[in-house]
N, C-alpha and C positions, 0 to 999 in steps of 0.2 A: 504493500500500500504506500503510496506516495506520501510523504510529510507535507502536510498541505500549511501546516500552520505556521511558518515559515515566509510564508507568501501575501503579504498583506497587501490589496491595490488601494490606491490612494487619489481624491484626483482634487484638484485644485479650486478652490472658490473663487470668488473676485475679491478683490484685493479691497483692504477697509477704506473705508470710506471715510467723509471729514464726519457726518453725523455721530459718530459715539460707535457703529456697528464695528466690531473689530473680531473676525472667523479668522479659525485656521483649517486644517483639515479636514473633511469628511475620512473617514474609514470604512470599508466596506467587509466585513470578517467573512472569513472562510469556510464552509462547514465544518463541523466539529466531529470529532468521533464523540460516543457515547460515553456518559459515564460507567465508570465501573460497578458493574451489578453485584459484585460483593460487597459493597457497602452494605448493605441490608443485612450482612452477616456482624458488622460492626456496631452497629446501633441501632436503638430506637429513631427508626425515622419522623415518629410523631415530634421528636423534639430536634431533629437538624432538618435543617435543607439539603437533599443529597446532594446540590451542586455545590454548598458549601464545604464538602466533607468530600468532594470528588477533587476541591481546589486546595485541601489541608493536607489530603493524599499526593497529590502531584506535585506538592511544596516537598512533601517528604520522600520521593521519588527524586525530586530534581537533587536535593542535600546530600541522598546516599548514591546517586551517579555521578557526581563530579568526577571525578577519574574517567569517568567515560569520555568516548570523542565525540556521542550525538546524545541528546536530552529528549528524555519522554514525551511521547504526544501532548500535547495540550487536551485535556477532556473537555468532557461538556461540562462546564462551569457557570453558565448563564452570563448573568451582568458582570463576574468577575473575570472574562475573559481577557480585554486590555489588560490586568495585574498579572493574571498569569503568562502571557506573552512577553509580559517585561520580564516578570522573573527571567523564562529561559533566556530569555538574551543573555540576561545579566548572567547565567549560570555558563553561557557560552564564553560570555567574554574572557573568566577566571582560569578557563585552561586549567583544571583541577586542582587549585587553588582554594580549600577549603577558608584560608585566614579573609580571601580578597571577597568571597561569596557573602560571610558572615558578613563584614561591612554595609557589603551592599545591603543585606539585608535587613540589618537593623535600620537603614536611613531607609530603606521602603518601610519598614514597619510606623515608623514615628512619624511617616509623612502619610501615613494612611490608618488612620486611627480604626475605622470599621476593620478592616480585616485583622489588624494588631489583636483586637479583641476577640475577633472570631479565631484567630490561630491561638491566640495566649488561653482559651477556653479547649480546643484539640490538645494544647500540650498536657494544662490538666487532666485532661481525660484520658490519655495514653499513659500516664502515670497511674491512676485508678483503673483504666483496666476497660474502660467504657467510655464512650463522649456523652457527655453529658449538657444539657442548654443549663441556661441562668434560670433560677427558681423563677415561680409565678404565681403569685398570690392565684388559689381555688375564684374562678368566677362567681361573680353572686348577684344579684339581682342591685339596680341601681340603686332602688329604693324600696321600703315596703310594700309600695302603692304606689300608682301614678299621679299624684297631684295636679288638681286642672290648672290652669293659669288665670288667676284673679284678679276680676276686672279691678281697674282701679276710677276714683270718684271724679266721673269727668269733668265736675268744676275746679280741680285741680289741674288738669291738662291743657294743653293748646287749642285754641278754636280749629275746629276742620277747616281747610283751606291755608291756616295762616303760612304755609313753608312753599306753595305755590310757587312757581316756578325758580328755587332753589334746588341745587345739586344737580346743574344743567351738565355740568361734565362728567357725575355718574351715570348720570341716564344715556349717555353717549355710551359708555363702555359696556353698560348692559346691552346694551343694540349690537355694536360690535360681536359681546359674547353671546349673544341669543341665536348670531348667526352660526359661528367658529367652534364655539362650545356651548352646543343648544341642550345636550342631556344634562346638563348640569342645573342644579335647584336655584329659583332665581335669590332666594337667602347668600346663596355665595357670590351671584354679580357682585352684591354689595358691599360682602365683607373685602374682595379681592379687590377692589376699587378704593375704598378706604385705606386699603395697606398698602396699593401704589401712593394716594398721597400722602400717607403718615413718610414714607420710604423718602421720599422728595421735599418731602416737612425737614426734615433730620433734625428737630430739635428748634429750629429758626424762627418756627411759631410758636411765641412764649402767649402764653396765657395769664392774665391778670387773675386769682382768683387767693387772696390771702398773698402766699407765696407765688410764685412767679412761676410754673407749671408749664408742662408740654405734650405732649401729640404720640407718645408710641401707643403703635398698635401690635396685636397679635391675635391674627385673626386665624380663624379654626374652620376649615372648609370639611364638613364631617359627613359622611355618606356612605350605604352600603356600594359595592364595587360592582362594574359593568353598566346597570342601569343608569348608574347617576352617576357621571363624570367629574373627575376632580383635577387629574394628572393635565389633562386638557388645557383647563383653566387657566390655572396659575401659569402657564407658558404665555399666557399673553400679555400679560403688567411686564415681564421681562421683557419682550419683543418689544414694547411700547415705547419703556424707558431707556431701551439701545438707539432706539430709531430718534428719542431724544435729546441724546448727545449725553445720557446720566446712567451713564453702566456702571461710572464711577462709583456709585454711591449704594452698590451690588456685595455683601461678601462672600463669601464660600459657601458652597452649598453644605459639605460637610466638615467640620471641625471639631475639635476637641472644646472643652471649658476656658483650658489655661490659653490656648493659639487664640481665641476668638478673646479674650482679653489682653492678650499683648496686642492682636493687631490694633482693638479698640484704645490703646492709649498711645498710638502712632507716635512711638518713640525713636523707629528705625527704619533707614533709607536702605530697601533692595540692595545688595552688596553686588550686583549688575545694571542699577539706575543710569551708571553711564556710558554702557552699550546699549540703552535699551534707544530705540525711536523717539523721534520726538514727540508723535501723538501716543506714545507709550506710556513714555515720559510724563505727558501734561493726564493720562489716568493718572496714573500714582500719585502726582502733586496734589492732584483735589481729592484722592482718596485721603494719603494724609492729612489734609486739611481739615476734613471731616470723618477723622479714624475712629472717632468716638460715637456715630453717630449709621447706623449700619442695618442694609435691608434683607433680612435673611430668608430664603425662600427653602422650604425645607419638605419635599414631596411625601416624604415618609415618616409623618411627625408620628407614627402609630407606634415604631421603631424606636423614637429617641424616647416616646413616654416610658416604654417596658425598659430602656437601659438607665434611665433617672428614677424611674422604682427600683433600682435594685442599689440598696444603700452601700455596697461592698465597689458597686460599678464605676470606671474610669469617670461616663456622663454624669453623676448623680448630681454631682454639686451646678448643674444645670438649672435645678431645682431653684436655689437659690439665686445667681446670676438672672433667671426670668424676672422671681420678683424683684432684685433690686434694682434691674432696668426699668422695670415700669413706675420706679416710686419717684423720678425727676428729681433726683438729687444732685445738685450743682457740678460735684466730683464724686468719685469714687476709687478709692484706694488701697492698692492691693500687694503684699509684698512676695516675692519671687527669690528661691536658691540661687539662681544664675544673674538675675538682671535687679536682684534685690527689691525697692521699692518704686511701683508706677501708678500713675494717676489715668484716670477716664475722664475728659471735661464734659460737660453734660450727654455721661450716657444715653443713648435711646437705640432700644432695638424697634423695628418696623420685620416685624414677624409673620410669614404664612406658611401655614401645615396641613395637610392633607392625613385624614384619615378615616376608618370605620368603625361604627360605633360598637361592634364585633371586639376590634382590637384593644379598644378601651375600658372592656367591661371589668377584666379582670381588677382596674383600678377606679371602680367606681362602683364598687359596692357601697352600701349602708354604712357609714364610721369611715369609709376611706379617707387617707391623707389629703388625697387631693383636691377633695372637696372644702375640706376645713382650712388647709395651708395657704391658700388664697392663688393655687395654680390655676385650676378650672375657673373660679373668680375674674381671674386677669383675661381670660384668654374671650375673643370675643366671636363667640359661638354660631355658627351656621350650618344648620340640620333641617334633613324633609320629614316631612309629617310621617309616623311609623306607619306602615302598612300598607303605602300607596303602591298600586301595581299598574304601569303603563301596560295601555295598548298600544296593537301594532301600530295604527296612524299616529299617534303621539311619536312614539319613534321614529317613524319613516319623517315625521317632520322635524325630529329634532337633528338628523342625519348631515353631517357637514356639504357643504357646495363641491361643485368641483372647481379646480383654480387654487390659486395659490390667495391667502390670506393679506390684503392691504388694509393696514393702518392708515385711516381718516387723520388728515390736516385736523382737523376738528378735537381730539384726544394729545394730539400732538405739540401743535403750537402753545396751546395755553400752559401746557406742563411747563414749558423752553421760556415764556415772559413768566411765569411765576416763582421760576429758578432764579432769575436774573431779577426781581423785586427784591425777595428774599438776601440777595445778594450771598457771595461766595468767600469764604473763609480766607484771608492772606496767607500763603506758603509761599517760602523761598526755601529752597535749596542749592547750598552753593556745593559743588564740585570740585575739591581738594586736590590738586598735583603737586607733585616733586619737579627737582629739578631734570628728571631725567620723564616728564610727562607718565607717570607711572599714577593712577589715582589710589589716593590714601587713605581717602575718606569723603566723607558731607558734612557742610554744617547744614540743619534746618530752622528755622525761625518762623513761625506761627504768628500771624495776629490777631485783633481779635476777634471773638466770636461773634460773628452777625447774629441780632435777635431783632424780631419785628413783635411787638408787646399790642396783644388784643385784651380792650376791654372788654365789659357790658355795659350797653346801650342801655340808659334807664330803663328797670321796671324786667329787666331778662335774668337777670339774678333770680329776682323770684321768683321766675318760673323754672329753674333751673332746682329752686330749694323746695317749693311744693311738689315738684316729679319727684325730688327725693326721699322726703316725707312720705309720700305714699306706698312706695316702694317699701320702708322702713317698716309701715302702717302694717302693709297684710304680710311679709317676711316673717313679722312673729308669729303666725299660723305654724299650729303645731306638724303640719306636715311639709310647710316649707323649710322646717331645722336646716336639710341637707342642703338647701339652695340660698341659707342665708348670707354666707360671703359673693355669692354669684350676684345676689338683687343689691347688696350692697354698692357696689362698684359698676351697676349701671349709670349712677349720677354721671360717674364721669367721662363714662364711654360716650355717654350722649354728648358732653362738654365739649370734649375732644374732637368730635364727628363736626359735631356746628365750627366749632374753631377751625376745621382745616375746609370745610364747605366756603367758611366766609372768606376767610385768607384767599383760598385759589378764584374768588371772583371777583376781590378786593383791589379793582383794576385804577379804582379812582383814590385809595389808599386812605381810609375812613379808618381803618383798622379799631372795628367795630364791630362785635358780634351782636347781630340785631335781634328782633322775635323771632321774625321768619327765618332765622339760620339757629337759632334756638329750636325751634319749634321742628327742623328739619330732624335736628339731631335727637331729640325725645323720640318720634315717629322712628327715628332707626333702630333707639336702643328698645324702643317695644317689641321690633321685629324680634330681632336679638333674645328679650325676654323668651315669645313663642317660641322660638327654633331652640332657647335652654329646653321647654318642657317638651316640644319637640324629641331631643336631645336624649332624655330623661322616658320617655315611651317606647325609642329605641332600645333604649339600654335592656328596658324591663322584657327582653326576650324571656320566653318560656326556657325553662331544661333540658326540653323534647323538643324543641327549634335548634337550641344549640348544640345536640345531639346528633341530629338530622344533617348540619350543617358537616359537622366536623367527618360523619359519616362519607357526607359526598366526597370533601378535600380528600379524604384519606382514600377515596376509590379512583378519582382523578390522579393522584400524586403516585399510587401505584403503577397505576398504567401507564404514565409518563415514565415511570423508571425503567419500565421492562422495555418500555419501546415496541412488542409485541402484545396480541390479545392474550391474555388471561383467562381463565373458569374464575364462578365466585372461590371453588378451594382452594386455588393458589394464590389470592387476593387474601382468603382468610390468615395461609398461614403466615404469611407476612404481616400483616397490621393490625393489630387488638382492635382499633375501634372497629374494623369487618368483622372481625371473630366476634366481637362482643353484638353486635349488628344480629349476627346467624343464630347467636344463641336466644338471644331476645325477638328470633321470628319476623325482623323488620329488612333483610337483605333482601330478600328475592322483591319486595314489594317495593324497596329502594329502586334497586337496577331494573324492574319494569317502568318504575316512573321515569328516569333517565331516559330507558331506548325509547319512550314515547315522546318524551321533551325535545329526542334529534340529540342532546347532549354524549349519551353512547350509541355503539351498534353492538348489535349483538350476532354473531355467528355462530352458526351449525344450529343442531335441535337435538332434542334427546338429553341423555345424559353426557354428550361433547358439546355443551354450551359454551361457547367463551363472548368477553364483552372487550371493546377494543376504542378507542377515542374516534370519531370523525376524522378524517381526513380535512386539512384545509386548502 
């Protein structure tokens, strides 16, 4: 068989542009061979991903063939392909070289935190004898009861109408995503549109309110998976804010606690800043500028929840870092073995995370931490009503266009003048040479921080404090207990929401949050309140739902292992949750609902049944 994974084609983009878009490569991967079917001999698959454990094996393949002259195939590893491609290079380049492989491979380990964690869990487990995943809190039901969502006394609230033609640049982007990302619940247009402009706020929009306040968001785009789109979504605030010249103000998708806090107190110049381009160059300069201030987009928040529940976990102190981002504290300060003591000047994260209310459950039982620690509180929640089952026409109309996706002048312009109002942070970096032109170093020099300071407009306060009140009022219902840090911290989601609605239309520079941008931001954080108990109806799945579910994963993830059809006995003797399925009488009536769904086929009759995935 020919080594194919060796052969990577490549082909070239068009070269960046002045607007902010800056691409490099597309990649085109090669087919894979299969993973190794003996995994299944190694562990419980309910608790690893066999492509995790097929890329843990190949790692430990690639360590004990160094001496060899060619490096084992690359397997089927899914998303961790790139990593493992690099490995074998890297194990090529060493020429059996065990001191020069280690090297490399600690500085891959520490530059890539997820798989650090997924390997340093494999080493454990070859040590014990078995791999083993990070504990997980038993799932438990959200709540005792589903609590309905209580009205609150409308002579406390905004008159109908008052917000009237306010948040004319959300309702652009919901139009955009109603096209592009039409399966998706129109609760998340909103929140994904508020975290583009908390993201481009970066702190700039100071809020008069006592102390001097600001604008992070962290918005929760929550949905069961397939019907209700989420990955979709969030890829378009990104495309937005490239096409507006502010990719700058973007961080890593994935980081560690300690990285995402050194980069936020932008103490240090690229030790390449002066090879790098000149439009490379002026990223980095406004990144630093505003290092403290950071939009984090984060597709798999379901993932960092379950590694910050786990108090022993590298993430956990993540926990922490959320809420003291969002408490607008002037500086923050933090001290470090290596680089000793560093400051944050007014931190703000602008936060979006994708996940299923499936993957939440287990941290959001009855007593859970997360309800009461003020995480789930902060996070600004968007969920569809539990039980809603599209039809085909819903679907076929939510179905993307054909053509390629353009971004409206309309979404675009107004971000690009309300960047430039806001104004941009001074950074110089100067560039340090010897006499022999050899660069030594940088000085950098900051100045200071732009803030544009919004009051209230007479008479909006108030109504900012009776929304609160009320909020306060029915919270102490003895069945809201678990949602009372959630209604707490609506006051100020709503506050936030008017302050950055008024800011981006504040063209005539009144900087003035009025009723009608009050009034907007109450009507959001109502939404918000819904899609909590929304949120909270999902959670309350039945036993025998989650039972059902985990049944199917487990009869999917089979047959994707085997890569051929299967009978139900050779599915049993692989995976407990089948075995335990056959013994409790629910498999066969499982796998008929499947092949009628179209989701399986089922082959042969008699007693040589076997069932086998669709073809795509």
């Amino acid at each position: 068989m020919a080594d194919t994974s060796t052969h990577v084609k490549t082909r070239q983009r068009p070269k960046p542009t002045q607007n902010g878009v800056f691409i490099g490569l597309v990649v085109e991967k090669p087919q894979l061979a299969p993973a190794d079917p003996s995994l299944s001999e190694l562990v419980d698959t309910t608790l690893f991903k066999v492509q995790d454990l097929a890329l843990c094996t190949f790692v430990d393949a690639l360590i004990a063939g160094l001496s060899s002259k060619t490096q084992p195939e690359v397997p089927d590893v899914g998303e961790w392909y790139d990593l493992a491609q690099s490995l074998r290079s890297k194990a090529a380049r060493c020429k059996g070289s065990a001191k020069t492989f280690t090297s490399l491979f600690s500085s891959l380990r520490s530059s890539e935190p997820a798989f650090d964690d997924l390997y340093s869990r494999w080493e454990q487990a070859r040590k014990n004898g078995k791999p083993s995943s990070p504990s997980l809190p038993a799932p438990a039901p959200a709540t005792d009861s589903v609590p309905t969502m209580p009205a609150l006394d409308p002579k406390y609230l905004p008159k109908p109408g008052l917000s009237a033609g306010v948040g004319k640049w959300i309702s652009d982007f919901e139009e955009l995503c109603k096209t592009w990302a039409g399966r998706s619940y129109k609760g998340h247009y909103e929140v994904a549109a508020v975290w583009l402009l908390a993201t481009v706020a970066a702190s700039r929009v100071g809020i008069v309110d006592g102390d001097l306040t600001w604008t992070p968001i962290y918005a929760a785009i929550i949905a069961e998976s397939s019907v209700w789109g989420k990955t979709t979504l969030v890829k378009i605030p990104t495309k937005i804010l490239k096409q507006a010249g502010l990719s700058w103000l973007f961080g890593s998708n994935l980081t560690t606690p300690e990285k995402l806090l050194s980069n936020m107190a932008g103490t240090v110049v690229p030790t390449n800043y002066a090879q790098m381009t000149l439009d490379q160059q002026e990223i980095e300069r406004l990144r630093l500028a505003h290092s403290g201030q950071v939009g984090w987009s984060y597709p798999e928040f379901g993932q960092l929840l379950t590694e910050m529940s786990n108090d022993k976990g590298r993430n956990s102190s993540f926990k922490h870092i959320l809420r003291v981002m969002d408490d607008c504290e002037e500086e923050y300060a933090y001290d470090t073995h290596s680089r000793g003591k560093e400051t944050i000047e007014r931190p703000c994260l602008a936060l979006v995370g994708t996940m299923t209310p499936t993957c939440m459950q287990p941290y959001s039982g009855t007593g859970a931490d997360s309800w009461g620690n003020g995480l789930y509180g902060r996070l600004m929640i968007a969920c569809h009503p539990a039980g809603v089952r599209k039809t085909r026409e819903q679907l076929e109309a939510e179905t993307r266009p054909e053509g390629e996706m353009v971004i409206p002048d309309s979404l675009v312009k107004p971000l690009v003048e309300w960047n430039k109002r806001l104004n941009v942070r001074d950074c110089e970096i100067e560039i340090l040479i010897d006499k022999n032109d050899n660069v030594t170093g940088y000085n950098m020099t900051k100045g200071v921080f732009p803030v544009t300071k919004y009051a209230f407009a007479p008479g909006v306060k108030k109504m900012l404090e009776d929304y609160s009140i009320e909020l306060m009022l029915v919270s102490q219902e003895p069945e809201l207990k678990q949602l009372e840090s959630c209604y707490a911290r609506l006051r100020d989601k709503a506050m936030r929401v008017a302050a950055l609605v008024a800011s981006i239309e504040d063209v005539k520079g009144t900087h003035l949050i009025e009723a009608r941008h009050m009034a907007y931001g109450i009507e959001f954080a109502e939404h918000r309140r819904q899609d909590l108990h929304n949120l909270i109806a999902n959670l309350n799945v039945s036993a025998s739902d989650l039972a059902d579910k985990a049944l199917e994963a487990a009869i999917f993830s089979e047959l994707r292992r085997r890569g051929k059809p299967a009978t139900a006995r050779q599915m049993r003797q692989i995976r407990k949750e089948i075995e335990q399925a056959a013994k409790d009488g629910h498999l066969d009536a499982k796998l008929r609902e499947l092949v009628e769904a179209g989701e399986l086929v089922k082959v042969g009759n008699g007693r040589k049944v076997e069932y086998s995935l669709p073809e795509v």
